[in-house]
Short mmCIF file of the C-alpha atoms (twelve columns), coordinates in Angstrom:
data_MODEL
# 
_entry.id   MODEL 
# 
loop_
_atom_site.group_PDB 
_atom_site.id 
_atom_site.type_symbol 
_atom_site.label_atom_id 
_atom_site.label_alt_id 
_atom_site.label_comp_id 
_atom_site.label_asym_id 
_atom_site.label_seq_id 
_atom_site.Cartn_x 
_atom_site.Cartn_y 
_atom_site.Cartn_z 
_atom_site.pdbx_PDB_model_num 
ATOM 1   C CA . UNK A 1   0.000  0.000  0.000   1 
ATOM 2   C CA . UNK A 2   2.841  2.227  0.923   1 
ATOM 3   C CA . UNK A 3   4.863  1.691  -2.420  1 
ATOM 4   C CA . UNK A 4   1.625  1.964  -4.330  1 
ATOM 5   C CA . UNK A 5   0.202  5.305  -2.547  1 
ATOM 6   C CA . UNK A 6   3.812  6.743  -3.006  1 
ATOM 7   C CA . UNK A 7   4.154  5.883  -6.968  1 
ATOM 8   C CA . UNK A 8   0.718  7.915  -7.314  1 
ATOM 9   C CA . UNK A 9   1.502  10.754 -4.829  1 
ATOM 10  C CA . UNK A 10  4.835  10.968 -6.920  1 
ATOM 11  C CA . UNK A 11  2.985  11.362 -10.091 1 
ATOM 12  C CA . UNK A 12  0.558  13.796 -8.924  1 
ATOM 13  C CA . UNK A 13  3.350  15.924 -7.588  1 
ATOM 14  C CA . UNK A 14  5.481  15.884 -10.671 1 
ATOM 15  C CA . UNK A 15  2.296  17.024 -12.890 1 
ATOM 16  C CA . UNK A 16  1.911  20.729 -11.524 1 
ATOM 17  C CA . UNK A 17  3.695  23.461 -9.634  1 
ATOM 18  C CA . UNK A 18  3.329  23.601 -6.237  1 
ATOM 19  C CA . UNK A 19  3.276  26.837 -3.922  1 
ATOM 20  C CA . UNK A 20  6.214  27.087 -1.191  1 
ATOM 21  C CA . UNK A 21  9.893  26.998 -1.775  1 
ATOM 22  C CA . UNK A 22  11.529 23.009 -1.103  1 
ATOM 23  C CA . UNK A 23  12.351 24.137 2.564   1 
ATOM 24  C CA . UNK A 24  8.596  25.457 3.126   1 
ATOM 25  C CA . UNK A 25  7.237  22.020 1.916   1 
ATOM 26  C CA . UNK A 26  9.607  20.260 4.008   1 
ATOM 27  C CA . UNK A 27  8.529  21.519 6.602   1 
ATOM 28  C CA . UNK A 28  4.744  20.557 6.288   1 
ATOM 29  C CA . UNK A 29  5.157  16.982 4.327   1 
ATOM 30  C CA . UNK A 30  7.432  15.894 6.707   1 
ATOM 31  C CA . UNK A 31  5.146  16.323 10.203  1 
ATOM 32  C CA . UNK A 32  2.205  15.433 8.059   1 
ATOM 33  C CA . UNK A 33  4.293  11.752 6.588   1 
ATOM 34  C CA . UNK A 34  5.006  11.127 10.775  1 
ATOM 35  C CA . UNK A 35  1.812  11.757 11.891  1 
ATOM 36  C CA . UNK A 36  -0.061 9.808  9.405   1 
ATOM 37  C CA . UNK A 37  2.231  7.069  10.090  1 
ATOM 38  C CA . UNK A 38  1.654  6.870  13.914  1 
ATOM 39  C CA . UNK A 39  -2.095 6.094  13.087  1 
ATOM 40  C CA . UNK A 40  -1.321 2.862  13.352  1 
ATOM 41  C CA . UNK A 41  0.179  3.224  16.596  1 
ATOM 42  C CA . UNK A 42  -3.107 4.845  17.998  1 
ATOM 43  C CA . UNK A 43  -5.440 2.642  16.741  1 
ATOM 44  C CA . UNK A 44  -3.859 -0.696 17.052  1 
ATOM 45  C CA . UNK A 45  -6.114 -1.698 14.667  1 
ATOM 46  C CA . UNK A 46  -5.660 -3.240 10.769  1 
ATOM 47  C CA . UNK A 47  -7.147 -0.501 9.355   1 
ATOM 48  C CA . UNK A 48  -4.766 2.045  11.325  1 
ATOM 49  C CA . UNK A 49  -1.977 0.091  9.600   1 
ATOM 50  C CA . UNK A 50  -3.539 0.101  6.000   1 
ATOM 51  C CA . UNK A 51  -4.376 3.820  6.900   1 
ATOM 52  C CA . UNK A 52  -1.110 5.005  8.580   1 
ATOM 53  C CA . UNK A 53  0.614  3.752  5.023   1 
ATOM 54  C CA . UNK A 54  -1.570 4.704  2.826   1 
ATOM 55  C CA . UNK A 55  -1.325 8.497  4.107   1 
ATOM 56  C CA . UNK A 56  2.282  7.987  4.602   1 
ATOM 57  C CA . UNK A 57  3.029  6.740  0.958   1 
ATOM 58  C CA . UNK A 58  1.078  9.778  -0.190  1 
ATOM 59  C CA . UNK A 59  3.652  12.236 1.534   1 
ATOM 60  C CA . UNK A 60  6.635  10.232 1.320   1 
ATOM 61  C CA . UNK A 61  7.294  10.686 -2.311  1 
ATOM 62  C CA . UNK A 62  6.745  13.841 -2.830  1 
ATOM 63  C CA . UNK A 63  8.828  14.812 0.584   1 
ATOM 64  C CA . UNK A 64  12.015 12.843 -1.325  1 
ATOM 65  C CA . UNK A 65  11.445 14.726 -4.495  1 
ATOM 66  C CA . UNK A 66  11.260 17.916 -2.496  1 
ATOM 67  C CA . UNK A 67  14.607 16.632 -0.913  1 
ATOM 68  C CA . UNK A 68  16.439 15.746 -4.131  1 
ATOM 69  C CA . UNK A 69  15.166 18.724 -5.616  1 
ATOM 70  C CA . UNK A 70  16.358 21.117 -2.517  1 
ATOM 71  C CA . UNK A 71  19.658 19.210 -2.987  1 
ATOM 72  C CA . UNK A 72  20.120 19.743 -6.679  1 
ATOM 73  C CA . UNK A 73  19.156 23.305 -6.565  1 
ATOM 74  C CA . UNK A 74  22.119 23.945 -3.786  1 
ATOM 75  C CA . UNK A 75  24.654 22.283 -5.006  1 
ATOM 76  C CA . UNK A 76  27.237 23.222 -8.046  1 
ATOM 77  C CA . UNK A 77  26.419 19.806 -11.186 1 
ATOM 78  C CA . UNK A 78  30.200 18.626 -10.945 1 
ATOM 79  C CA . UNK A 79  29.542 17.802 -7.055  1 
ATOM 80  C CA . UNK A 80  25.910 16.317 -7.468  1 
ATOM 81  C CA . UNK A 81  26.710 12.475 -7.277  1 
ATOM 82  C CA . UNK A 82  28.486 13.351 -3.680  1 
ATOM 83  C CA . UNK A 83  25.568 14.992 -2.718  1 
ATOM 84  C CA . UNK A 84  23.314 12.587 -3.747  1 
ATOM 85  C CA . UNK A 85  25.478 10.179 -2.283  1 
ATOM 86  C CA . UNK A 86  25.244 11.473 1.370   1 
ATOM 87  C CA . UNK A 87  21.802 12.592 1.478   1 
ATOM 88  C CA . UNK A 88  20.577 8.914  0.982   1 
ATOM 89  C CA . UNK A 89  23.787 7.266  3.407   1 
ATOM 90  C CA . UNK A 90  22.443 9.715  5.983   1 
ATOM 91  C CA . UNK A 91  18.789 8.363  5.262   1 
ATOM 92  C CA . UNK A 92  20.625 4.979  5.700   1 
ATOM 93  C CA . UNK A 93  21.779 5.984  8.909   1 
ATOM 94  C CA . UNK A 94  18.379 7.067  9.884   1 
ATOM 95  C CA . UNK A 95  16.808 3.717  9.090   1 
ATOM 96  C CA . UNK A 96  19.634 2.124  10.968  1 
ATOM 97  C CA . UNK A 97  19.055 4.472  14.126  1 
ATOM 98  C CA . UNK A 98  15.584 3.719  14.456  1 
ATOM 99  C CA . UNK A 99  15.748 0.304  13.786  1 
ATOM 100 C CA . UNK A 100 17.955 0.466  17.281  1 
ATOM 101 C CA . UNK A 101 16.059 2.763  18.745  1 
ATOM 102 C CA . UNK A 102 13.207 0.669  18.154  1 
ATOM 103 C CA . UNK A 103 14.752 -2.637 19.240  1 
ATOM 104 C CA . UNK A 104 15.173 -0.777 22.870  1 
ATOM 105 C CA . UNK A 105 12.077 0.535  23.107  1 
ATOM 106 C CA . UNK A 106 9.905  -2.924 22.357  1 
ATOM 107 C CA . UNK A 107 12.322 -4.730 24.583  1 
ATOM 108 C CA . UNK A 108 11.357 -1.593 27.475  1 
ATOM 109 C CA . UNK A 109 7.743  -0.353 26.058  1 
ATOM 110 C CA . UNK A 110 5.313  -1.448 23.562  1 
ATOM 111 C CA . UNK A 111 5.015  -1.218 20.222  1 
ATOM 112 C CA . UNK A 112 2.972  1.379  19.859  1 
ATOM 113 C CA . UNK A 113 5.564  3.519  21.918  1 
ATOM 114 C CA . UNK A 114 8.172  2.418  19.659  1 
ATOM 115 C CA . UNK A 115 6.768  3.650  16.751  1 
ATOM 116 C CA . UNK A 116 5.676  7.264  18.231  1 
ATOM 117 C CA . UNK A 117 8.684  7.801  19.854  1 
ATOM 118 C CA . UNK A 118 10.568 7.235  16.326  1 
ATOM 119 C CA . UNK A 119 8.139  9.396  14.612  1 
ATOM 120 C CA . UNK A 120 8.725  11.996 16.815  1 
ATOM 121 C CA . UNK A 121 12.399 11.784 16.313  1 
ATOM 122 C CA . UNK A 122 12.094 11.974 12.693  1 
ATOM 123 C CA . UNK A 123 9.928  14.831 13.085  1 
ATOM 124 C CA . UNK A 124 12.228 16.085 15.251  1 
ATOM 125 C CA . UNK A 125 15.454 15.651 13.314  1 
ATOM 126 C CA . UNK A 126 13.798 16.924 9.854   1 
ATOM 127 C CA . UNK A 127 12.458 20.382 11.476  1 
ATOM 128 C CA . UNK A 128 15.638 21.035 13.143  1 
ATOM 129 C CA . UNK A 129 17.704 20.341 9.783   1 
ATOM 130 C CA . UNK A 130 15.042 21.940 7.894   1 
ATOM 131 C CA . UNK A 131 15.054 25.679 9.875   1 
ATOM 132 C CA . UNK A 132 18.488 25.486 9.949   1 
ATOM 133 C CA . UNK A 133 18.862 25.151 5.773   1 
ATOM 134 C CA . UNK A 134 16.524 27.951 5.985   1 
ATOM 135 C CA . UNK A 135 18.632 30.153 8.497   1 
ATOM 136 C CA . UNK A 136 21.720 29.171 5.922   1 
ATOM 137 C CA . UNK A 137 19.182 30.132 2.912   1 
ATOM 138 C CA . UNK A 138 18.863 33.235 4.365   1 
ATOM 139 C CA . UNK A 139 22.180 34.664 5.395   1 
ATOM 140 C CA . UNK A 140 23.307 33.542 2.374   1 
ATOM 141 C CA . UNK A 141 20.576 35.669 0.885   1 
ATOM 142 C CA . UNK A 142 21.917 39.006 2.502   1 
ATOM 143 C CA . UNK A 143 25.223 37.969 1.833   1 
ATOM 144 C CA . UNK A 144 26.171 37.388 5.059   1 
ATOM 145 C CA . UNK A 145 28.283 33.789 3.539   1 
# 
């Protein structure tokens, strides 16, 4: 459901222009992607699950064009493959990390803690590196880098 909500979502996204600079979309796909996926931490329930990833394919896609697109935009073409490179290692990472963190917190909580708790990270981690690109955005706007 996931892979199939996120081909469409991707398709849909690619067809128009949408308002909000990379950053500013971000910023909203991003909470919206965790939240919908901790549905299925609330409910419990089979159709929380088939819910949480239906909603969650929908954002994810266009969040990692968003990303790529961000990325592309910022960096100079000869150093594009580096970039590229590192943005999905440090996704890597991030899988990695919550698959840890989530090993913990089943072994010390539920489930359904697990899976909020690494939502909220995520959320966490993505606003945080998200207002700081835009703080960088900016002073490089006035010149200040």
């Amino acid at each position: 459901m996931f892979a199939v909500a996120s081909i469409a979502a991707g398709l849909v996204y690619g067809r128009r222009v949408w308002p909000g600079t990379p950053g500013s979309q971000t910023l909203v796909l991003l909470p919206a992607m965790t939240v919908a996926l901790t549905l299925c931490a609330v409910t419990g329930r089979l159709w929380g699950f088939f819910a949480a990833f239906l909603l969650g394919g929908l954002f994810y896609s266009p969040l990692m064009i968003i990303r790529n697109l961000a990325l592309q935009h910022r960096l100079p073409e000869n150093v594009w493959a580096t970039g590229f490179s590192l943005l999905y290692a440090a996704g890597g990472l991030g899988y990695g990390a919550a698959a840890l963190l989530t090993a913990g917190l089943i072994e010390a909580t539920t489930p359904a803690v697990a899976i909020v708790v690494c939502t909220a990270v995520t959320t966490l981690i993505g606003l945080i590196a998200g207002l700081g690109e835009r703080a960088t955005v900016s002073r490089v706007r006035l010149g200040r880098e």
